[in-house]
C-alpha positions in Angstrom: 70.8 -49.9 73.7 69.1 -49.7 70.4 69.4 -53.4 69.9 67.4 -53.4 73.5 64.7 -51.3 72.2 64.5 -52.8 69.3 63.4 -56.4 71.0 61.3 -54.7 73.3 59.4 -53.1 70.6 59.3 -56.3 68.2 58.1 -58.2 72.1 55.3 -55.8 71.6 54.5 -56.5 68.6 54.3 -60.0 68.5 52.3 -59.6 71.9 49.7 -57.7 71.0 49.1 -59.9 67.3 48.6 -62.5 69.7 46.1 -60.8 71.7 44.6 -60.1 68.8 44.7 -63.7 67.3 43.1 -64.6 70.7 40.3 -62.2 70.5 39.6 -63.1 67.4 39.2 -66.6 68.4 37.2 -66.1 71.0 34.7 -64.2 68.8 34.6 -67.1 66.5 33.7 -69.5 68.9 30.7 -67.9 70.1 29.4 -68.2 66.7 27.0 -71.1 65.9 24.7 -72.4 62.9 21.9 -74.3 62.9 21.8 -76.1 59.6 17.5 -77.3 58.5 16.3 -78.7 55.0 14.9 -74.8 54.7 18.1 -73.0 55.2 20.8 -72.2 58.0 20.5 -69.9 60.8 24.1 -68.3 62.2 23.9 -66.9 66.1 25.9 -64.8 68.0 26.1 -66.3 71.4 26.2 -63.4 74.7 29.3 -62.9 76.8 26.8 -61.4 79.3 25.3 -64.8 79.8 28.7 -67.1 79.8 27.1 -70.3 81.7 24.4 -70.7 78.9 26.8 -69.9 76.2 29.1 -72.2 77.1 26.5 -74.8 78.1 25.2 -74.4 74.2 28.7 -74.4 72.6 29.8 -77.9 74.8 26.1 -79.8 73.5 26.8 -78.5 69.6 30.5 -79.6 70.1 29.3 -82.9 71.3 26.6 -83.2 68.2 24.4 -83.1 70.9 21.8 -81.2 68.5 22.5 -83.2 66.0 19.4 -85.1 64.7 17.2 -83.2 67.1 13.6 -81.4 66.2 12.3 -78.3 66.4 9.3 -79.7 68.3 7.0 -76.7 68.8 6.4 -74.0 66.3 4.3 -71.3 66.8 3.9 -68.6 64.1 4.2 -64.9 65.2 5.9 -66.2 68.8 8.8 -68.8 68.4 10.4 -72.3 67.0 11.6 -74.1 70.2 14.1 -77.2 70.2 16.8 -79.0 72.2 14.3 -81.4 73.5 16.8 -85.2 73.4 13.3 -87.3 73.4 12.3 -85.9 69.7 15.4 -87.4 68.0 13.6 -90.3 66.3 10.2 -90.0 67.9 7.1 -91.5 66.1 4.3 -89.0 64.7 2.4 -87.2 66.6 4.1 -87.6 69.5 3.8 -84.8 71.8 7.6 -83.5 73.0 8.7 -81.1 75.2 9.4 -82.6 78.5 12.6 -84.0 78.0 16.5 -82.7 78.8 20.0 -83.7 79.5 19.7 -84.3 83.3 20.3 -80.7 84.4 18.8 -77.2 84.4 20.7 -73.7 84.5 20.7 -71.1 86.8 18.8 -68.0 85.3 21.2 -65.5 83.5 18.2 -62.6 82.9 20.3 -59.4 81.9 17.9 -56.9 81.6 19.1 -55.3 78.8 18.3 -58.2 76.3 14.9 -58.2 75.5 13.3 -60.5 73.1 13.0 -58.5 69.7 12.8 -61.0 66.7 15.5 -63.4 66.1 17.0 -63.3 69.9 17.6 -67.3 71.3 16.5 -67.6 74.8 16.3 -70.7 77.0 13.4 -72.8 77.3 12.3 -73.0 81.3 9.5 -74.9 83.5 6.7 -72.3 84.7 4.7 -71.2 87.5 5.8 -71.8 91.0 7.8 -74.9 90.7 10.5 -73.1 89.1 10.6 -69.9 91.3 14.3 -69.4 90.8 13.7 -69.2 86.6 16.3 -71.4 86.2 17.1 -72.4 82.6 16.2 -76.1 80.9 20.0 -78.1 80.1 18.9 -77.9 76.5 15.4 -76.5 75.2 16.1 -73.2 73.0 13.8 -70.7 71.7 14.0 -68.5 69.0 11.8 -65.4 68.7 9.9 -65.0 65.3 7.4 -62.6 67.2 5.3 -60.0 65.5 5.1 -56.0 65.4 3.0 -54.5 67.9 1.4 -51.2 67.3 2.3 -47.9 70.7 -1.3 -48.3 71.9 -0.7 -52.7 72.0 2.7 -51.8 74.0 0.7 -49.1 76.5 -2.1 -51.9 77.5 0.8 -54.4 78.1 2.9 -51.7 80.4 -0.8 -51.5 82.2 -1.1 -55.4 82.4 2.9 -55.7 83.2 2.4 -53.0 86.3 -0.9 -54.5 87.7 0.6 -58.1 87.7 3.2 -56.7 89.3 0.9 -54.8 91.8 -0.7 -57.9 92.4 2.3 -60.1 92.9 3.6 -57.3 95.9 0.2 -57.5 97.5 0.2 -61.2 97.3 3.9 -60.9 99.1 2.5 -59.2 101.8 -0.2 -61.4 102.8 1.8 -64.0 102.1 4.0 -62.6 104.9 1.3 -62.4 107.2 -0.4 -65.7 106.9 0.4 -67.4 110.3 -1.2 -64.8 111.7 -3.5 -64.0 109.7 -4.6 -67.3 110.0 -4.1 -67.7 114.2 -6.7 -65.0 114.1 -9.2 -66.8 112.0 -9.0 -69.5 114.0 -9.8 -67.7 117.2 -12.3 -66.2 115.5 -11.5 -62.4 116.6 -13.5 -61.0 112.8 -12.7 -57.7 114.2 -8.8 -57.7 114.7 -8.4 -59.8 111.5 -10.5 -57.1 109.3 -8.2 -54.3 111.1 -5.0 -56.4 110.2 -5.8 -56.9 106.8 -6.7 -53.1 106.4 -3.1 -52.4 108.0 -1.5 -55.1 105.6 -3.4 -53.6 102.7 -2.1 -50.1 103.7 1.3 -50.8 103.9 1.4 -52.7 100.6 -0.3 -49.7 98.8 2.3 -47.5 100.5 5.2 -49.7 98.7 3.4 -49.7 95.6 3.1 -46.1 95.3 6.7 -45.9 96.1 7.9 -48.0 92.7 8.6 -46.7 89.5 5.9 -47.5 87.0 7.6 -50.2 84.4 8.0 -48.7 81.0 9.5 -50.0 77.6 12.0 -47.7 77.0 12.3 -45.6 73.5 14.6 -48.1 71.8 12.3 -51.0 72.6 9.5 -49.3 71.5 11.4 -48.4 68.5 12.1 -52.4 67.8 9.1 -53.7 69.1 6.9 -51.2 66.5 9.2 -52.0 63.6 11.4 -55.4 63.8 9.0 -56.9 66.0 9.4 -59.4 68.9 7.4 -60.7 72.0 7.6 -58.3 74.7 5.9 -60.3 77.5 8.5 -62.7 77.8 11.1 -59.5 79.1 12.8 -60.5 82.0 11.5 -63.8 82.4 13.7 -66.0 80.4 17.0 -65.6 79.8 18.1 -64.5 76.7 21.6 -65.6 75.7 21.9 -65.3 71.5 20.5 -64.0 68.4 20.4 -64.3 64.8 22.9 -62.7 62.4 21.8 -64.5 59.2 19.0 -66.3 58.2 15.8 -64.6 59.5 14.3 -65.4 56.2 14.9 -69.2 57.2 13.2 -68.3 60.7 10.3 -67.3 59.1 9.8 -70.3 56.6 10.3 -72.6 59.6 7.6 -70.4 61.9 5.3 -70.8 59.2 4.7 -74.4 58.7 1.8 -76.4 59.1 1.7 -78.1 62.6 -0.6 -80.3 65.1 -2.8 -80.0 67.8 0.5 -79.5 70.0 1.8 -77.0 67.6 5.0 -79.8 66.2 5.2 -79.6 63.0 3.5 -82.2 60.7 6.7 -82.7 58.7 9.6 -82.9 60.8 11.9 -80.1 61.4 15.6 -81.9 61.7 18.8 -80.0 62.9 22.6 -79.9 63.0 24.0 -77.5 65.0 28.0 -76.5 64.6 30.1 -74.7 66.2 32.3 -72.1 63.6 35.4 -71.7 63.8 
């Protein structure tokens, strides 16, 4: 009987140093550097966004990187890469549009927000991309600057009247087949009273929401570490920096052109650590 429990206990054992072992490995692999003439930068790659962690780990894996630029630099914002079409382009060449053939779907977790050194996914604007989704390969990483309270209270105001806006746009939007079968008829009267009725219920649903509001740990980074809070939300954010901020600030402050790439090229490796 003692032999029994003995094994079963020494099982354990072994079991859970492998769980461990695992763990451990796991850890390690969402670990990356990006290796410049200026330094290297080491990131942490998010479980919360697994498909654009994994996506970055496979293209590093495959030296996909490798060779690369950081194309656009912008100081007190970002240094953006991942774009295949700057590997060996001629001078001056303006960069940005190119990828590896696919886009992601948008991971936004909104509990990342993009204090300095996060790495976020580059993405296509404006209404062509409504869904957000993610470029294959373009990276961002946030340099920023520190904003003073009274900078972060007219941003809340601008964030909730865009938002305003955007609701009242929805609305109408809703509306416009009729909206417009009454303009066409011409009938002035009933389409004034239906836009008043429109206008009415979108205020109503407006009044409704709770007014967006950094909370007191972002204000709290934001006012000290620094970051670029209007891009919350918008991007996602999958990584940030665990060494080498000092490098991300050599690299955000170099000279750069008209199309903010730098003069001197910016090369990178990036590697996966194991």
């Amino acid at each position: 009987m003692k032999q029994i429990v003995l094994g079963f206990l020494i099982g354990i054992f072994f079991l859970q140093v492998s769980c461990v072992n695992s763990q451990s490995n796991h850890e390690s692999k969402n670990l990356v550097k990006i290796e410049t003439e200026f330094g290297d930068i080491t990131l942490k790659l998010f479980d919360e966004t697994p498909v654009h962690r994994d996506n970055f780990i496979k293209l590093a894996s495959e030296g996909f990187f490798d060779g690369l630029l950081f194309h656009r630099v912008i100081e007190g914002f970002m240094i953006q890469g991942g774009d295949p079409d700057s590997k060996n382009a001629e001078p001056g060449k303006r960069l940005g549009g190119g990828d590896p053939g696919y886009t992601l779907p948008a991971e936004i977790d909104s509990s990342l927000f993009h204090k300095k050194g996060v790495l976020a996914a580059a993405r296509r604007g404006g209404p062509s991309n409504p869904e957000k989704r993610s470029s294959g390969s373009q990276f961002y990483i946030v340099q920023g600057t520190v904003f003073s309270h009274g900078a972060l209270d007219t941003m809340e105001m601008k964030m909730n009247q865009q938002r305003q806006r955007t609701l009242m746009q929805q609305f109408f939007n809703q509306a416009q087949d009729e909206l417009g079968q009454l303009q066409q008829a011409g009938d002035e009267e009933k389409l004034n009273l239906r836009v008043a009725e429109i206008r009415e219920m979108a205020d109503q649903k407006i009044s409704q929401m709770a007014p967006l509001e950094f909370s007191a740990e972002r204000r709290e980074v934001y006012t000290t570490v620094g970051g670029y809070p209007s891009l919350d939300n918008e991007y996602t954010i999958f990584g940030e920096v665990i060494e080498g901020l000092d490098v991300l600030d050599k690299l955000a402050a170099v000279e750069t052109d008209e199309f903010d790439r730098p003069v001197n090229d910016i090369k990178m490796n990036v590697k996966v650590l194991d």
